[in-house]
C-alpha positions in Angstrom: -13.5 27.5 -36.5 -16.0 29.7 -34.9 -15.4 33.1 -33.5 -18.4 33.7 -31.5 -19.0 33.7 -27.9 -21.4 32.4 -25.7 -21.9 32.4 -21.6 -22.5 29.0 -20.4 -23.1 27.2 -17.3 -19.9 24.3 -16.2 -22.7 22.2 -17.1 -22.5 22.7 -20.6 -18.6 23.2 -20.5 -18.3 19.7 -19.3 -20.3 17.8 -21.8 -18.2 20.0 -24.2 -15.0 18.3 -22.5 -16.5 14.6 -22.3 -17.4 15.0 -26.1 -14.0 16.2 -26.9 -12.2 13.5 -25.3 -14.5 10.8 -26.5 -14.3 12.3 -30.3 -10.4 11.9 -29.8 -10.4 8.0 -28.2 -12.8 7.0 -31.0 -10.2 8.1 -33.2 -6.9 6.7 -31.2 -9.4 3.4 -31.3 -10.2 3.3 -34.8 -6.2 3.7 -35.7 -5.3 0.8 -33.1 -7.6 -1.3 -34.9 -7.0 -0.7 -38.2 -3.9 -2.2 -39.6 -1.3 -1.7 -37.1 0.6 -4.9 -36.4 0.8 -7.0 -33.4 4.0 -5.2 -32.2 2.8 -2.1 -31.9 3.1 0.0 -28.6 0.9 2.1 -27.4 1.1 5.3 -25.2 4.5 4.3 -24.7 7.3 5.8 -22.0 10.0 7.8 -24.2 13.2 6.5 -22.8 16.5 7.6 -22.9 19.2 4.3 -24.4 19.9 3.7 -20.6 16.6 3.1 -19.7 16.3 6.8 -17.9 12.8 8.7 -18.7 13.1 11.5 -21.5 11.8 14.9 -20.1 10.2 17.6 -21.8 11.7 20.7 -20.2 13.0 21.8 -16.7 10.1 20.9 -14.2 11.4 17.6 -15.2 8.1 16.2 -17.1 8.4 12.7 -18.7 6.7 11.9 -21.8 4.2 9.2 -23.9 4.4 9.0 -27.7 0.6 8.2 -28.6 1.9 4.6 -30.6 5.2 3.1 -31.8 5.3 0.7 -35.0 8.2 -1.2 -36.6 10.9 1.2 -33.9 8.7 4.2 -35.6 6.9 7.0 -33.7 3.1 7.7 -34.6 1.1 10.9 -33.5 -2.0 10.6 -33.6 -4.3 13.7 -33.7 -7.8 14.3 -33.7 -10.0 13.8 -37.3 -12.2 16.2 -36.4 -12.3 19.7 -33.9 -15.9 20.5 -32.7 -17.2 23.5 -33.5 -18.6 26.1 -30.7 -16.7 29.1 -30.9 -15.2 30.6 -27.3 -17.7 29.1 -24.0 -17.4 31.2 -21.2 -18.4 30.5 -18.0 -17.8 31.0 -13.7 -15.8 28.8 -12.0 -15.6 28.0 -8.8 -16.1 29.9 -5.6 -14.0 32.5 -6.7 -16.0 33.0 -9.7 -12.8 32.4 -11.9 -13.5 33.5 -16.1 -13.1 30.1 -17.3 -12.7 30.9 -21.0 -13.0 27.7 -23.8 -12.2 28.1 -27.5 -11.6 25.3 -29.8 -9.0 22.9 -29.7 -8.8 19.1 -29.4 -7.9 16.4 -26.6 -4.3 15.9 -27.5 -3.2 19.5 -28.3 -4.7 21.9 -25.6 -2.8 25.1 -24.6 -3.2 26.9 -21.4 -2.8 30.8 -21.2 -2.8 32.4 -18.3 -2.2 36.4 -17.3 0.9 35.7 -15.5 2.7 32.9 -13.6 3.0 31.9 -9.9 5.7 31.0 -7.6 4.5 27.8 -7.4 2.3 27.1 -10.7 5.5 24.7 -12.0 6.2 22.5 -9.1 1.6 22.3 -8.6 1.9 21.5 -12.4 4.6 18.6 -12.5 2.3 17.1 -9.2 -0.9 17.3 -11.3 0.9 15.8 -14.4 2.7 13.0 -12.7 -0.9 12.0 -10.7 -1.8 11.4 -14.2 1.1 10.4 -16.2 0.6 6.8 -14.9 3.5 4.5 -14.1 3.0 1.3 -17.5 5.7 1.7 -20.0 3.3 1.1 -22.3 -0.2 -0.2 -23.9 -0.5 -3.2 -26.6 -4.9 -3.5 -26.4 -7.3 -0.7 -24.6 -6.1 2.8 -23.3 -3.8 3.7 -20.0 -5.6 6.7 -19.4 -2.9 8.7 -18.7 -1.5 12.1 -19.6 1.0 12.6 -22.6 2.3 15.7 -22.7 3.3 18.8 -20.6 5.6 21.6 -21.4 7.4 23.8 -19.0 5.2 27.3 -18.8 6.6 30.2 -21.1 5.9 33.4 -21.6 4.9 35.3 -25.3 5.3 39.1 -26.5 2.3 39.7 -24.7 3.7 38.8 -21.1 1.2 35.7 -21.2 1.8 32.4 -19.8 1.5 28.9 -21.5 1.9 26.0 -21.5 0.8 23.0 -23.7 -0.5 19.7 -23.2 -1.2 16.6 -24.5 -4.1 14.8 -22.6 -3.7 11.2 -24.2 -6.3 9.0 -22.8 -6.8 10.6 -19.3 -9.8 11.1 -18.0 -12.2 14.4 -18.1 -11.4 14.5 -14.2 -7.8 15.5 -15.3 -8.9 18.7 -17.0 -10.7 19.4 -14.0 -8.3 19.0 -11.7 -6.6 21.3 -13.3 -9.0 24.3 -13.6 -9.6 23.7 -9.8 -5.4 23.9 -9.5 -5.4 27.2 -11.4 -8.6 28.3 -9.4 -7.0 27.5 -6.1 -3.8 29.6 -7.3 -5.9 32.9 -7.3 -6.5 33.1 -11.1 -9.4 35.7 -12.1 -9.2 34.0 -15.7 -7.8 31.2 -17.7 -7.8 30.7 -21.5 -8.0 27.2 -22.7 -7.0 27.1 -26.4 -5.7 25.1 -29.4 -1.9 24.6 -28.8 -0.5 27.1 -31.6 1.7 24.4 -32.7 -1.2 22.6 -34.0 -2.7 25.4 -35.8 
């Protein structure tokens, strides 16, 4: 990975975003079509045995395993990170440090100086506009979101939280920066998820 770090217009930070997500889906594409068999699920709803959806923490988040095969979970992460280094650029009209350093589609972790009142419930609202309401995929993509974990808080009095962006779309990253704009952030850190590291 690169350690550098450049100023950038959005421009540039959102062809970075559209490569990322299609370097990821050409991926998740080239898996579904290689040698999986005709009962596997994709991006499928993780249920509980009575049919209840299984939740990632206390907002109450549900969740998408990227494929299952023969009653068998599959991840499937990125071949390939690309390689810029930390893009920095202003966002919005509150000029917000919009901070990028490496990470991939699927494995994206948010850090931000401290948390709202209302980040968690603006969070779960975000994440279930794009969570999508199939149980699951057998050809072509849902675009929905995977993944979100309930924000938490390291040594450093920093918030996180992780996600998993499946197959949404770029405008679901956006949405987002514009959520965490709108909340009065001066900056936000958008990272590789340090469980992927």
């Amino acid at each position: 990975m690169g350690n550098f770090t450049k100023s950038v217009s959005i421009k540039e930070i959102e062809q970075v975003i559209d490569q990322m997500r299609g370097l990821y889906l050409g991926f998740f594409e080239s898996v579904i079509s290689d040698g999986v068999s005709g009962k596997t699920e994709f991006e499928v709803l993780l249920l509980n045995q009575d049919n209840s959806p299984v939740f990632s923490g206390e907002l109450g988040a549900r969740m998408r395993v990227d494929a299952i095969e023969e009653g068998s979970f599959v991840h499937i992460a990125s071949a390939q990170m690309l390689s810029y280094g930390v893009l920095v650029a202003e966002y919005g009209s509150q000029s917000m440090k919009l901070e990028l350093e490496e990470f991939t589609w699927e494995s994206c972790a948010l850090q931000l100086p401290y948390e709202t009142p209302d980040l968690g419930a603006l969070l779960l609202e975000w994440f279930e506009d794009y969570f999508g309401s199939a149980r699951s995929g057998k050809t072509g993509f849902l675009n929905v979101l995977h993944f979100m974990s309930d924000p938490f808080t390291d040594v450093d009095a920093l918030t996180w939280i992780e996600i998993d962006f499946g197959s949404a779309p770029t405008m679901a990253f956006w949405d987002l920066v514009n959520i965490l704009h709108d909340q009065g952030y001066s900056s936000v850190r958008i990272s590789q998820s340090p469980e992927s590291e």
